[in-house]
N, CA, C and O of each residue as an XYZ file, in Angstrom:
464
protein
N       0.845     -1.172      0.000
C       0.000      0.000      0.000
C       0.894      1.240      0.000
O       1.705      1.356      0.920
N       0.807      2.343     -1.118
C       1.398      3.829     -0.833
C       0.687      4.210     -0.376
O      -0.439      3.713     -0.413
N       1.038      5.520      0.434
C       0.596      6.704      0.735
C       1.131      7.338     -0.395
O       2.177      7.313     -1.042
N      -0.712      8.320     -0.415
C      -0.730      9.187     -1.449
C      -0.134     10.437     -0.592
O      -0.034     10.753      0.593
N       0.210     10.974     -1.888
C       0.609     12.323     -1.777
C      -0.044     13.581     -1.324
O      -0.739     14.206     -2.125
N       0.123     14.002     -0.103
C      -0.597     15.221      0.336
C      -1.178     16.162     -0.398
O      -0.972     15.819     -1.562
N      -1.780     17.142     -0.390
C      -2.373     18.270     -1.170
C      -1.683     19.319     -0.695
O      -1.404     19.017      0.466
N      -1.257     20.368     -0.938
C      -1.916     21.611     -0.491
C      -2.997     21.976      0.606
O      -2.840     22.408      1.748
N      -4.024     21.700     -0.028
C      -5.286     21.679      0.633
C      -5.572     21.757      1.891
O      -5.923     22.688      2.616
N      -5.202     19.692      2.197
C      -4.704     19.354      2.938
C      -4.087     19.843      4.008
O      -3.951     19.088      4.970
N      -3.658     20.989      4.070
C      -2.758     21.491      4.879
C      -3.345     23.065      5.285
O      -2.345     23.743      5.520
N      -4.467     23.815      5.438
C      -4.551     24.486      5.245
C      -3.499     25.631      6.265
O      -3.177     25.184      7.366
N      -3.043     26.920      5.926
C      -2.452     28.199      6.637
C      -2.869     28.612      7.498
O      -3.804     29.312      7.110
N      -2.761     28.676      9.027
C      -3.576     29.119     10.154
C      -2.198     29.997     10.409
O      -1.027     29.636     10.288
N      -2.585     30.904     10.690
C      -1.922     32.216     11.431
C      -2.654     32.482     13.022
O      -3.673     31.984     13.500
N      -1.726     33.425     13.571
C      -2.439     33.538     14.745
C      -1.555     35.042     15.002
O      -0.344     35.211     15.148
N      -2.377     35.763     14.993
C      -2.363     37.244     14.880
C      -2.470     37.852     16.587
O      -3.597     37.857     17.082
N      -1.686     38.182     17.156
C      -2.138     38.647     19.008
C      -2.796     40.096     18.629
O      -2.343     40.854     17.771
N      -3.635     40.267     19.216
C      -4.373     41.567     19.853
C      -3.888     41.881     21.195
O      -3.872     41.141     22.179
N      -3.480     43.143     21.079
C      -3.051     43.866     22.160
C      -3.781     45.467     22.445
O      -4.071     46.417     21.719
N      -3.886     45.176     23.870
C      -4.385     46.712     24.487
C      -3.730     48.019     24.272
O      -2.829     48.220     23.457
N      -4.199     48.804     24.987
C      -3.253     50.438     25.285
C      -1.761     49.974     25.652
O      -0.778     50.371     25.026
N      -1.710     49.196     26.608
C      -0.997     48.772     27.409
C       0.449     47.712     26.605
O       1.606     47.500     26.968
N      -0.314     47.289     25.476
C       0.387     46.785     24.774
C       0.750     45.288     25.152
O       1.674     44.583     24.748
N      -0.467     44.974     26.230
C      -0.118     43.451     26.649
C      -0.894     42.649     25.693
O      -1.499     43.208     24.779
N      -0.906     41.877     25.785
C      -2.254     40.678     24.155
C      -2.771     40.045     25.078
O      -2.404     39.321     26.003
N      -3.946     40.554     24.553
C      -5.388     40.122     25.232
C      -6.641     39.390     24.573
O      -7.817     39.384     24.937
N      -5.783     38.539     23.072
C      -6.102     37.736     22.587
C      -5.435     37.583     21.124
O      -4.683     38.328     20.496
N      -6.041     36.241     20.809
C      -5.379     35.874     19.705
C      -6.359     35.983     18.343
O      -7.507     35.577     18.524
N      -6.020     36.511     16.930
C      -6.689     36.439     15.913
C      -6.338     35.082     15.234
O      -5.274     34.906     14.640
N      -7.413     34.035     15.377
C      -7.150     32.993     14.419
C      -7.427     32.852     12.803
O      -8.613     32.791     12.479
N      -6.651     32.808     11.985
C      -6.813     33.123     10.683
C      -6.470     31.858      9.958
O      -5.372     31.367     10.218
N      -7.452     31.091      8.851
C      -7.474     30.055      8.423
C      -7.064     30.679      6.795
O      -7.556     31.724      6.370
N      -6.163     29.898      6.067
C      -6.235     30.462      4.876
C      -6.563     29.230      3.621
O      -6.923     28.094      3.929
N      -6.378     29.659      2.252
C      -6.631     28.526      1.453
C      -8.243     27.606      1.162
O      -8.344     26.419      0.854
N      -9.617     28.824      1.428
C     -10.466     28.420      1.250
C     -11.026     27.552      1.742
O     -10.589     27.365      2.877
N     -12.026     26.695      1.402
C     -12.762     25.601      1.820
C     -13.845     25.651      3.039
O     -14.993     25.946      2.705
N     -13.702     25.503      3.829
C     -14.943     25.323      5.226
C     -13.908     25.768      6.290
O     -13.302     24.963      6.998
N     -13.761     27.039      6.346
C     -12.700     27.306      7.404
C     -13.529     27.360      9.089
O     -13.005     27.514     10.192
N     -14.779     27.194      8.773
C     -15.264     27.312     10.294
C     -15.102     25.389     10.950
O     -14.807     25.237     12.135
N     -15.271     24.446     10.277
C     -14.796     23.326     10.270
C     -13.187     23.260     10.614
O     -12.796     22.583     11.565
N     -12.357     23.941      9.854
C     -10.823     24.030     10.091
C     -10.644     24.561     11.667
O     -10.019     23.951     12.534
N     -11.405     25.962     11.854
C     -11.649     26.226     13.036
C     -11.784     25.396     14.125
O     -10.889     25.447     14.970
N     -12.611     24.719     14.274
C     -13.770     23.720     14.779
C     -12.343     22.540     15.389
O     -11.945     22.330     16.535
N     -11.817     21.889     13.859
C     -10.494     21.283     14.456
C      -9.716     21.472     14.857
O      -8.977     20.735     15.510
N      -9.601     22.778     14.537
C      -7.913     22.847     15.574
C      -8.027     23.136     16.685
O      -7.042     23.230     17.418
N      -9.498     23.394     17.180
C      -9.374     24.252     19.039
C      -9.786     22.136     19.747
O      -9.697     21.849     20.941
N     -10.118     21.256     18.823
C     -11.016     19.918     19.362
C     -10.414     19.072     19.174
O     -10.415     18.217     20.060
N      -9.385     18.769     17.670
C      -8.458     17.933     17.230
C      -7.424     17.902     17.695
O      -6.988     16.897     18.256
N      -6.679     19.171     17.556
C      -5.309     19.319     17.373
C      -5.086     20.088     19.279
O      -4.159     19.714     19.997
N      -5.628     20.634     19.517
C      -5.741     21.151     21.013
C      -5.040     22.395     20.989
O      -3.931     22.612     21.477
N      -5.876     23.294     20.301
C      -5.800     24.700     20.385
C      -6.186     25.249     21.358
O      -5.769     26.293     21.861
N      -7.227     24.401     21.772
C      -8.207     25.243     23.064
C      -7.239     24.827     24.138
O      -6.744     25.827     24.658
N      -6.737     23.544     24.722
C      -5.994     23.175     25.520
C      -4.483     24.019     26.142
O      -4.196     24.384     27.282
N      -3.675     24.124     24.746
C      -2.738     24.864     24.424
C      -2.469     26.232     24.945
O      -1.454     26.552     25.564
N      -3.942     27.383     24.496
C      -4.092     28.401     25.061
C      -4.638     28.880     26.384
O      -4.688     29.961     26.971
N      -5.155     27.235     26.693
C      -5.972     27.771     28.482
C      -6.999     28.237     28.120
O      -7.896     27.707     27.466
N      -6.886     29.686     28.701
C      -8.398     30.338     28.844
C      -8.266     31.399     28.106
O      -9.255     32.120     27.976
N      -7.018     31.754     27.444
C      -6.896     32.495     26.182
C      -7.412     32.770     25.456
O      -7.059     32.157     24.449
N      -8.567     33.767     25.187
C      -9.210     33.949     24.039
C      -8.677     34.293     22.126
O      -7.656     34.742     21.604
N      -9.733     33.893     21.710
C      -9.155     33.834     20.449
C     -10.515     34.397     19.624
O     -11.663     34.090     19.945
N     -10.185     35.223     18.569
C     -11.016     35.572     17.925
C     -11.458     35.407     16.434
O     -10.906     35.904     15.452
N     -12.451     34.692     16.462
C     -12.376     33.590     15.008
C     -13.261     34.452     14.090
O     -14.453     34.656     14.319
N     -12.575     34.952     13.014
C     -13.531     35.551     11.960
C     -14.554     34.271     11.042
O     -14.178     33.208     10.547
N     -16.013     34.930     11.080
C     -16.778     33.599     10.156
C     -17.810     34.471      9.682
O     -18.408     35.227     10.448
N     -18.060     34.399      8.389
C     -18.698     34.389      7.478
C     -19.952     34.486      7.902
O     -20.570     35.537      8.070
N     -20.429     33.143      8.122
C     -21.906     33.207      8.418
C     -22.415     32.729      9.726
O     -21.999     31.595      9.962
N     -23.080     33.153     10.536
C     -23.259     32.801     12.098
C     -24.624     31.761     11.967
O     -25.064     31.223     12.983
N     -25.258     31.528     10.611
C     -25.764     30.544     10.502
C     -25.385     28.681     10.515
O     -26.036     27.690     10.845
N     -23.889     28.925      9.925
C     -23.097     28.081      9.830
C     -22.360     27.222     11.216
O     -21.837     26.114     11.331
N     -22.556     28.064     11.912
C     -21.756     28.100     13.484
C     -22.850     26.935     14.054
O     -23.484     27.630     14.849
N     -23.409     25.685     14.122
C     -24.187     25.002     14.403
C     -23.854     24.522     15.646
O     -22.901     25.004     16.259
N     -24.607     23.520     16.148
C     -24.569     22.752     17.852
C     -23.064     21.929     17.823
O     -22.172     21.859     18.668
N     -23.194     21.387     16.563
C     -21.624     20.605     16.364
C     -20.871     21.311     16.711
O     -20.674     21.234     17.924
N     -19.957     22.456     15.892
C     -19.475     23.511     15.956
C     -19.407     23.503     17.298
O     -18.452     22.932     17.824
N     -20.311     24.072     18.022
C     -20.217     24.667     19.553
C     -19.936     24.214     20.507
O     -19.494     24.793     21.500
N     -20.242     22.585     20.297
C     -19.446     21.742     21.398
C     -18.077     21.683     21.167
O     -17.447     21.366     22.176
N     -17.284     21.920     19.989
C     -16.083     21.503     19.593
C     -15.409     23.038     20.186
O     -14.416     22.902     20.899
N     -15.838     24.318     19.960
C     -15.298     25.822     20.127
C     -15.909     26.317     21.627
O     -17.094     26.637     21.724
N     -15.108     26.346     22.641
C     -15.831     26.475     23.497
C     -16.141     28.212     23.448
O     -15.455     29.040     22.848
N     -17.537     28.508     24.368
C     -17.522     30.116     23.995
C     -16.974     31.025     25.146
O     -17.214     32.231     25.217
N     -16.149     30.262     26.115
C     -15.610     30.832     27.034
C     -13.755     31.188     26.489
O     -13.005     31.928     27.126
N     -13.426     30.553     25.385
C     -12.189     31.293     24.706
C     -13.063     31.647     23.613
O     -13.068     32.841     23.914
N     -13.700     31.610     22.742
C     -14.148     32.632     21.702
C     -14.737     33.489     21.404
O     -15.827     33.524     21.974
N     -14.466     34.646     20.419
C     -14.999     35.728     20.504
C     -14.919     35.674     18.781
O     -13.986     35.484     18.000
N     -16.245     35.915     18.622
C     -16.845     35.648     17.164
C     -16.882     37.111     16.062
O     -17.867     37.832     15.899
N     -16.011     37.218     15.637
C     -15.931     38.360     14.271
C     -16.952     38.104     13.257
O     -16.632     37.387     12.309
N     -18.165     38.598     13.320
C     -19.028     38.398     12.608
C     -18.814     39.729     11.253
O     -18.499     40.834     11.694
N     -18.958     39.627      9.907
C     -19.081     40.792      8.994
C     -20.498     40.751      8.878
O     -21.301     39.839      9.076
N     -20.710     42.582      8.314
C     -21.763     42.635      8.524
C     -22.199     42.505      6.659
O     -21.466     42.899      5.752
N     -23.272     41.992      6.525
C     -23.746     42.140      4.712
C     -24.769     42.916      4.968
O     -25.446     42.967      5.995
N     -24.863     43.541      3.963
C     -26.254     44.485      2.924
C     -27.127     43.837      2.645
O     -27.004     43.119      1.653
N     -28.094     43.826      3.237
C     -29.540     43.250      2.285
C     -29.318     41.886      3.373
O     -29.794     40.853      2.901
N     -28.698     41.729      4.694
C     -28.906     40.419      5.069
C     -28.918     40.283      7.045
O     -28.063     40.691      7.831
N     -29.629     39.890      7.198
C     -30.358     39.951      8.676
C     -30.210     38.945      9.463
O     -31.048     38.045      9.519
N     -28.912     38.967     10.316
C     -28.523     37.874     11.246
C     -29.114     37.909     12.439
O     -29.174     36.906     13.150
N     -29.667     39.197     12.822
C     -29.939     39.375     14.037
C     -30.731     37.851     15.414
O     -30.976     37.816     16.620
N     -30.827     36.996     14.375
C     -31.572     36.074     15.211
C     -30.193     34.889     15.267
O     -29.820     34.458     16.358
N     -29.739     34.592     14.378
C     -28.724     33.989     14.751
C     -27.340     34.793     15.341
O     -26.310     34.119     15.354
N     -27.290     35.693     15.654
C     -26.410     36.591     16.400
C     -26.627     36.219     18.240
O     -25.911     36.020     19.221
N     -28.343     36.304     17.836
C     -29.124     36.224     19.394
C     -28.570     34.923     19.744
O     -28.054     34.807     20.856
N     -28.599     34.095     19.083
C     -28.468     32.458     19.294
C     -27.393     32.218     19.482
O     -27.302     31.097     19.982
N     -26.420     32.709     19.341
C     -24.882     32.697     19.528
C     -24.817     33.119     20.847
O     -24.337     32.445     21.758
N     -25.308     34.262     20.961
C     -25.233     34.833     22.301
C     -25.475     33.964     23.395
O     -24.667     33.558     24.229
N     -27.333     33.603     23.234
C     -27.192     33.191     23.895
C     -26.457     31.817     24.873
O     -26.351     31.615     26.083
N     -26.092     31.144     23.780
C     -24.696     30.179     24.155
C     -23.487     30.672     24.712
O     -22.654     29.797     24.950
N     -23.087     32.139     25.054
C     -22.193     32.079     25.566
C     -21.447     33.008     24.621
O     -20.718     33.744     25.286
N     -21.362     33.243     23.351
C     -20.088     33.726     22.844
C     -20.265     34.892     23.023
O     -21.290     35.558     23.165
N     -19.327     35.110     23.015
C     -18.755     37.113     22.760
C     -19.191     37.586     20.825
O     -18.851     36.879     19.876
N     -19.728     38.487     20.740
C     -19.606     38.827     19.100
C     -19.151     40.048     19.077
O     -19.290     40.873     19.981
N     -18.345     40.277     17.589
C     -17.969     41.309     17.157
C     -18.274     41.422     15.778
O     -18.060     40.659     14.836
N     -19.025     42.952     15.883
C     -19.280     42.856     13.969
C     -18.386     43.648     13.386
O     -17.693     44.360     14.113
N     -18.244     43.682     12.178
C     -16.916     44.362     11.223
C     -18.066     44.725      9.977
O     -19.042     44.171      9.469
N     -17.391     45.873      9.841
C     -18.053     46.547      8.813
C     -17.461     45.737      7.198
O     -16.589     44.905      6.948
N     -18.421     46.471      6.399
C     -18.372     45.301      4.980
C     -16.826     45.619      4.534
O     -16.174     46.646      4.722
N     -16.430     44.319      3.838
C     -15.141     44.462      2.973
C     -14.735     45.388      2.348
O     -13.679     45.295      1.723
């Protein structure tokens, strides 16, 4: 039997960007997935798989996602919402406000960002 040959893909680019205060201490981490695909899934594994969440303690981290519809029960058991703090963008013509609520009320922190 070979092993096939990895992808690219496969591998996706996670960065981890610190946020820092006035003070200039970091008071959290920006997690950044690169290379497309289902990055809230990529997310999802590295704080449950790989032990991101473990790693950082109680370190918060702030996961940019797309759609807060996407963020499901799966998802939430895997991301705990006591390290995350959710970068939500905001769209035109599109109304999260109920799944924003629903996030909330589980626990997470949100942050919205104005459009691209």
């Amino acid at each position: 039997m070979t092993a096939s040959t990895p992808k690219p893909d496969d591998f996706p680019v996670v960065t981890l960007q610190p946020v820092a205060d006035a003070k200039h201490c970091w008071v959290a981490l920006t997690v950044g997935i690169g290379g497309g695909g289902d990055t809230l899934a990529a997310m999802a594994s590295l704080f449950s798989d790989l032990g991101l969440g473990e790693a950082l303690a109680s370190f918060p981290c702030i996961l940019p996602i797309d759609d807060p519809a996407g963020f499901d029960a799966a998802t939430a058991e895997r991301i705990p919402a006591s390290q995350a703090i959710l970068l939500c963008r905001w769209h035109s013509g599109r109304d999260d406000s109920a799944e924003l609520s629903r996030l909330r009320k589980l626990g997470y922190r949100i942050v919205l960002a104005g459009p691209a």
